[in-house]
LUMGU-809999 format. One record per residue (C-alpha): residue number from 1; x, y, z. Coordinates in Angstrom, 1 decimal. Example, Ala and Ser with C-alpha at 12.3 -4.5 7.8 and 13.67 -1.06 7.14 Angstrom:
BEGIN
REC   n     c1     c2     c3
REC   1   12.3   -4.5    7.8
REC   2   13.7   -1.1    7.1
end
This chain:
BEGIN
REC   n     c1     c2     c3
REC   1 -211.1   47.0   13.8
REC   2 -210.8   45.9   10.1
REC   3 -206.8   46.5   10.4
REC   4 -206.7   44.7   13.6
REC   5 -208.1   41.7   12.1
REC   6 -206.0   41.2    8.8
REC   7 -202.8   41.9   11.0
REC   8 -204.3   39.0   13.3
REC   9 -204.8   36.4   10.6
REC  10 -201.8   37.2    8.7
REC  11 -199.7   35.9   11.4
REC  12 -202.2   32.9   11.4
REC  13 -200.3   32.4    8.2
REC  14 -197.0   31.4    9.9
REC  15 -198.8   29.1   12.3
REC  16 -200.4   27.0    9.0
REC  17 -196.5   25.8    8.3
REC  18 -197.2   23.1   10.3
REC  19 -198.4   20.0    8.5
REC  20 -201.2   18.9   10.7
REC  21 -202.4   20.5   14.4
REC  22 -204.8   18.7   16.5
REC  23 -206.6   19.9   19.9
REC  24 -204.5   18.5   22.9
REC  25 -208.4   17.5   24.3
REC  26 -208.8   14.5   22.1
REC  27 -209.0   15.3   18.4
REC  28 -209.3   13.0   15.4
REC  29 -206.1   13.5   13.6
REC  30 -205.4   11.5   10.4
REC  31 -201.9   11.3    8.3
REC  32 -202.8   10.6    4.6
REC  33 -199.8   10.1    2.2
REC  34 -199.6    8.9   -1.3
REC  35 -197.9    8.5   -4.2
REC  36 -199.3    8.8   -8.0
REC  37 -196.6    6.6   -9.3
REC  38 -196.3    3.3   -6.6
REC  39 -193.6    1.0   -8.9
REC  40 -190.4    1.0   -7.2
REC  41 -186.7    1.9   -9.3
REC  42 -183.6    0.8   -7.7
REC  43 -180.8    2.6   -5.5
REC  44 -178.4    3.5   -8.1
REC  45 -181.7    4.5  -10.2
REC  46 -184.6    5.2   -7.8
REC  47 -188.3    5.8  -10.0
REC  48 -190.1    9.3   -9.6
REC  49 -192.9    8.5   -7.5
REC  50 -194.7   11.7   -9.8
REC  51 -196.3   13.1   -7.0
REC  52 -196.1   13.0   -3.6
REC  53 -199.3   13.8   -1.6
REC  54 -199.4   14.9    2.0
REC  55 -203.1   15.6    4.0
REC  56 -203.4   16.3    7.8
REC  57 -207.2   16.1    8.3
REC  58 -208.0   16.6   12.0
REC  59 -210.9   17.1   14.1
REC  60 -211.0   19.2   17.0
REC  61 -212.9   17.5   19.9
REC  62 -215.9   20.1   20.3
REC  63 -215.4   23.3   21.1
REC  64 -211.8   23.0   21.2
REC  65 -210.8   24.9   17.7
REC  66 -209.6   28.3   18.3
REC  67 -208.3   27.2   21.9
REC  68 -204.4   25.5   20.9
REC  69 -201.5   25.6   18.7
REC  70 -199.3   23.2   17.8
REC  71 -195.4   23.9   18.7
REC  72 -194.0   21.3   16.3
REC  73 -194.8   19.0   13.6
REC  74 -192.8   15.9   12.2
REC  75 -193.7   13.9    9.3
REC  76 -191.5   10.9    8.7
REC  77 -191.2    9.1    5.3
REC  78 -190.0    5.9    4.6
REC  79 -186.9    5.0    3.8
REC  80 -187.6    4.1    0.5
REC  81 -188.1    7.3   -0.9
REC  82 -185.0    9.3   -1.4
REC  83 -185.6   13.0   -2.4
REC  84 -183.7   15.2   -5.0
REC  85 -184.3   18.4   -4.0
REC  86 -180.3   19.5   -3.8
REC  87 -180.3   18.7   -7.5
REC  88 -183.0   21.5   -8.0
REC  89 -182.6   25.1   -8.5
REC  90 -183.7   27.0   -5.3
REC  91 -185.6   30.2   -3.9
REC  92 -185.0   32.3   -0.5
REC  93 -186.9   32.7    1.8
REC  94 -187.0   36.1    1.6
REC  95 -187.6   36.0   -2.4
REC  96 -190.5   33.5   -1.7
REC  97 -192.5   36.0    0.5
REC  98 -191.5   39.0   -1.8
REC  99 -192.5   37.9   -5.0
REC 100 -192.4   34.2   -5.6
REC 101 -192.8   34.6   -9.4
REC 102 -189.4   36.3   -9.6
REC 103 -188.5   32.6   -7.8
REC 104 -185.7   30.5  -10.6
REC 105 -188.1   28.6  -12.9
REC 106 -188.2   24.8  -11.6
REC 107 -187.5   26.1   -8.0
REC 108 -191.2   25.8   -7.6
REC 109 -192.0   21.5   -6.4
REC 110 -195.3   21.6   -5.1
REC 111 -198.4   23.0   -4.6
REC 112 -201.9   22.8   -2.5
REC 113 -204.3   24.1    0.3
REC 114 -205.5   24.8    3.4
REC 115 -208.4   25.3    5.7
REC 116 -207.9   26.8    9.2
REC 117 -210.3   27.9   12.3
REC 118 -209.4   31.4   14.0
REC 119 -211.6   34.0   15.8
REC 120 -214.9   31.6   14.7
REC 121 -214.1   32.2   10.8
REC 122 -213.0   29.2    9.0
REC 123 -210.5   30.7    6.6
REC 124 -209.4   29.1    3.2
REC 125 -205.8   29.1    1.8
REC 126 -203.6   28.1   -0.8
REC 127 -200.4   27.0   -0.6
REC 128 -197.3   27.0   -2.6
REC 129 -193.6   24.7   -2.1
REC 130 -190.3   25.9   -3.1
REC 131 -186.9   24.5   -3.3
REC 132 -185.1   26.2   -0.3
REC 133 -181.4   25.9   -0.4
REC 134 -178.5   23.6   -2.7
REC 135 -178.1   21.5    0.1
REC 136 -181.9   19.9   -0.2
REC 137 -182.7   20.3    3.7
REC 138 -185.4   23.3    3.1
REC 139 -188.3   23.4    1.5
REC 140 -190.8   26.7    1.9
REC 141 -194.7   26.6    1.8
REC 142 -196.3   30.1    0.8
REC 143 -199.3   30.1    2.3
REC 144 -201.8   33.1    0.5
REC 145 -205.3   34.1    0.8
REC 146 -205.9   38.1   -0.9
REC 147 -209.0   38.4    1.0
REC 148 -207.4   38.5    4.2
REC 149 -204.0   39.9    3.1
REC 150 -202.0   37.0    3.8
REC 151 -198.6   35.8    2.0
REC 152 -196.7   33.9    4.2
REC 153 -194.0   31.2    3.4
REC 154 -193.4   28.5    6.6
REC 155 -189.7   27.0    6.4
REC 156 -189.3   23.7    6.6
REC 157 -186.5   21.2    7.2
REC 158 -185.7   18.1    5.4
REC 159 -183.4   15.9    7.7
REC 160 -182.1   12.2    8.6
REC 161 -184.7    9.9   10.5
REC 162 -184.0    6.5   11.5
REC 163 -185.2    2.8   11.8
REC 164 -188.4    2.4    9.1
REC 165 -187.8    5.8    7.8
REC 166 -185.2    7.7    5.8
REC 167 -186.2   11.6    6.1
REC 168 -188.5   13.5    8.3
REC 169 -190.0   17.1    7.8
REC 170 -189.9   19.4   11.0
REC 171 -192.2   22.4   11.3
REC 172 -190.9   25.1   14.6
REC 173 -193.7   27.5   15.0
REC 174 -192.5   30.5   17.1
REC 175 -194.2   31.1   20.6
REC 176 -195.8   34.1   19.1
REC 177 -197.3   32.9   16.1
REC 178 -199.0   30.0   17.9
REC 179 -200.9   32.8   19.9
REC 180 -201.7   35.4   16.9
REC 181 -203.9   37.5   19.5
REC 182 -203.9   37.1   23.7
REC 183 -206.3   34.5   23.9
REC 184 -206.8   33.3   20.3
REC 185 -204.9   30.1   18.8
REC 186 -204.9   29.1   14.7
REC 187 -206.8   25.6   14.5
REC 188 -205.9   23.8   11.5
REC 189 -208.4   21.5   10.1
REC 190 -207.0   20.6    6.9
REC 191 -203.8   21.3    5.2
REC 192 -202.9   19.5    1.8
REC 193 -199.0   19.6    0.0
REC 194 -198.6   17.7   -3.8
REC 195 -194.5   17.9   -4.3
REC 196 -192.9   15.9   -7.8
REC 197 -191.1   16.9  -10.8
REC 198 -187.7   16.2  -12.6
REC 199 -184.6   18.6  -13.3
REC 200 -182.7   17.4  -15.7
REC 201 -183.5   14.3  -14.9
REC 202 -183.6   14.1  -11.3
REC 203 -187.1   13.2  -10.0
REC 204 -187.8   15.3   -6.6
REC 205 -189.1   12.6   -4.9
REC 206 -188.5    9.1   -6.1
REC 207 -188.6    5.2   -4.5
REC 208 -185.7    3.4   -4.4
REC 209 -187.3    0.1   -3.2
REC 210 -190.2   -1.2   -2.0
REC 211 -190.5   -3.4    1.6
REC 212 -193.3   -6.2    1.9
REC 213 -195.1   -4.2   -0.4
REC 214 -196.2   -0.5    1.4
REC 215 -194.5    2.6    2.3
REC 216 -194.6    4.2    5.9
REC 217 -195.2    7.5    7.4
REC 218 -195.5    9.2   10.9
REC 219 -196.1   12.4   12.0
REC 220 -195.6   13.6   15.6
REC 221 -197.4   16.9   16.5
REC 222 -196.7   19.0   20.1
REC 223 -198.9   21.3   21.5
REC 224 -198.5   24.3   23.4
REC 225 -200.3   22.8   26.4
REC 226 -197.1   20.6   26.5
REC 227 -198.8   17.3   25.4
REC 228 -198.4   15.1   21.8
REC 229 -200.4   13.2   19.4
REC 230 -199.0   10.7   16.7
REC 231 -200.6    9.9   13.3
REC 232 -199.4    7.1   11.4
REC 233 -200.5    5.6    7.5
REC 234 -199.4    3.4    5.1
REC 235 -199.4    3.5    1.2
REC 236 -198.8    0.9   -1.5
REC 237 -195.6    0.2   -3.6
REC 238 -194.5   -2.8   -6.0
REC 239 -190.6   -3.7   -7.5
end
């Protein structure tokens, strides 16, 4: 039984890539983004925002945790903030999940944690970001907890967005890692990411600008009941 359930919740691992998951019912989901550093550079010199904060808090409508998945997740920045990342020394995949402190020292941005609902156990994880590839479109989050055997890393994709924002994160969780165990979805209720840092001089994140004063964010989250929810929040900036 004991086997059973680690090799259950270590797939929940996978499934806690995502950035935010809400019940299809009628959760609360929130988006909360900030920056530590808010003053704006310029194009040709953007300013290192320091950190970059992402938090998905969401609230299953009762009863619902345990009972969905989410298929996708999108989380849109504005297009003020231009990101570094190809500038940055990078680790695999593979590497990441094998033994992330073998990872080329600087190829680690980011760090933070996560809290998750499977099987009626609320389980608690940390979490991990690394540099994915030279072209600055992947970035991996190793998602850990030793009690429960997990080590996981979820790939993510940097790409283009459009009209308010400049780059979007996308999340694909697999059919079967959204369903661990016939009949029993991962619930995420909380999952928080701090990326920042310079390489030779290149901040990972940084603001180019600043419009009317506040940055913007979305993020667009499918579920495997085939329906959607969107999240979106605001933070401050100056020139």
């Amino acid at each position: 039984m004991r086997k059973f359930m680690l090799l259950a919740v270590a797939s929940l691992a996978a499934v806690l890539g995502v950035l935010g998951i809400a019940s299809a019912d009628n959760p609360e989901q929130s988006l909360i983004v900030k920056t530590t550093n808010t003053k704006a550079g310029t194009e040709a010199k953007p300013k290192s925002v320091g950190k970059l904060n992402v938090e998905t808090p969401t609230k299953p409508a009762e009863g619902e945790a345990g009972t969905f998945a989410t298929k996708t997740a999108v989380i849109s920045f504005d297009k003020n903030i231009v990101f570094g990342a190809s500038k940055f020394p990078t680790c695999s995949l593979t590497q990441v999940e094998k033994d992330e402190t073998k990872c080329k020292t600087g190829s680690k941005v980011g760090s933070g944690s996560a809290t998750a609902v499977f099987s009626g156990q609320t389980i608690n994880l940390t979490v991990k970001a690394y540099n994915g590839n030279a072209k600055g479109t992947k970035i991996y989050l190793l998602v850990q907890n030793a009690q429960f055997g997990i080590n996981k890393a979820l790939d993510g994709t940097l790409g283009a967005a459009t009209g308010a924002y400049g780059k979007r994160l996308t999340v694909k969780i697999p059919a079967n890692l959204q369903q661990p165990v016939a009949g029993a979805y991962a619930t995420l209720t909380d999952f928080k990411t701090s990326v920042g840092g310079t390489h030779n001089g290149t901040p990972y994140a940084a603001l180019k600008g600043c419009t009317a004063g506040k940055l913007r964010y979305k993020g667009v989250f499918n579920y495997s009941d085939g329906t959607s929810k969107t999240a979106t929040t605001t933070s401050k900036c100056s020139k």
